[in-house]
N, C-alpha and C positions, 0 to 999 in steps of 0.2 A: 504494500500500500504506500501510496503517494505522505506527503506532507499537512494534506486535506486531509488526513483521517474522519473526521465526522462526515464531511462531505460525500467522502470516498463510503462509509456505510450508506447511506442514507441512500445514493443514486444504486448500490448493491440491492437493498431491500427493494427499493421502486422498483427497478429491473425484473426483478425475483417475482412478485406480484404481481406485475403487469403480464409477464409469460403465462401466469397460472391463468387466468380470467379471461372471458370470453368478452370484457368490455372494458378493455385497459384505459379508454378515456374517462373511466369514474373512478379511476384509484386515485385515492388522495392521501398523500403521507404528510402527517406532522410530526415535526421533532420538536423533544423538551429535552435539555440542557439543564444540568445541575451539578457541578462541580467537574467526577469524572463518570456519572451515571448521563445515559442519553436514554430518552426514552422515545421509541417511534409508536405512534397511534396511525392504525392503518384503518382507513375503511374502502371498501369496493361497492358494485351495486347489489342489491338483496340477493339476485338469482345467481351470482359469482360466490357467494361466501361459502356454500358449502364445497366449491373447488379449493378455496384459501383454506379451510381447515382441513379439509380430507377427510378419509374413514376413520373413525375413533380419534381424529385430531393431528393424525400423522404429520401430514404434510404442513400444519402451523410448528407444529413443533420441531419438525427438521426446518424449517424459515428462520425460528427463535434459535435454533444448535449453531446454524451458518452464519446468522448475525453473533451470538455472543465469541463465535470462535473469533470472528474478526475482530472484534472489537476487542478482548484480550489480549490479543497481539499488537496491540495500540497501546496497552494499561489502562482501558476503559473496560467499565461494564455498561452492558446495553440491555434493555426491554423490550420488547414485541407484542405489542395489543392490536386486536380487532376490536374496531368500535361497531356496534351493529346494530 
């Protein structure tokens, strides 16, 4: 990763979640900043969210594994919510 590190997660996740969904113009990512915590709040549109979670949750939770690994290797921690 670049020098942007937050930057560099943030376009990671949009990325990530946009491929999942079948209407990538309604994903909207916000980040919150708090020391060396980031936290992204994602939403997509109604009929895409069970793609973003997947079966039993799989696939949010390998989203949440791929964002914290990055971010560790930065010395940040990160969070991953669905807003829905």
């Amino acid at each position: 990763m670049t020098h942007r590190g937050g930057e560099d997660m943030r376009e990671l996740v949009y990325y990530l979640a946009r491929s999942l969904v079948d209407h990538p113009d309604k994903v909207v990512l916000e980040e919150k900043s708090s020391g060396d915590t980031v936290l992204f709040e994602l939403s997509v549109a109604p009929e895409d969210m069970g793609k973003v979670i997947g079966r039993s949750g799989k696939t949010i939770e390998a989203l949440r594994t791929v964002v914290q690994v990055v971010a560790s290797s930065m010395g940040k921690k990160c969070r991953l919510e669905i807003l829905g």
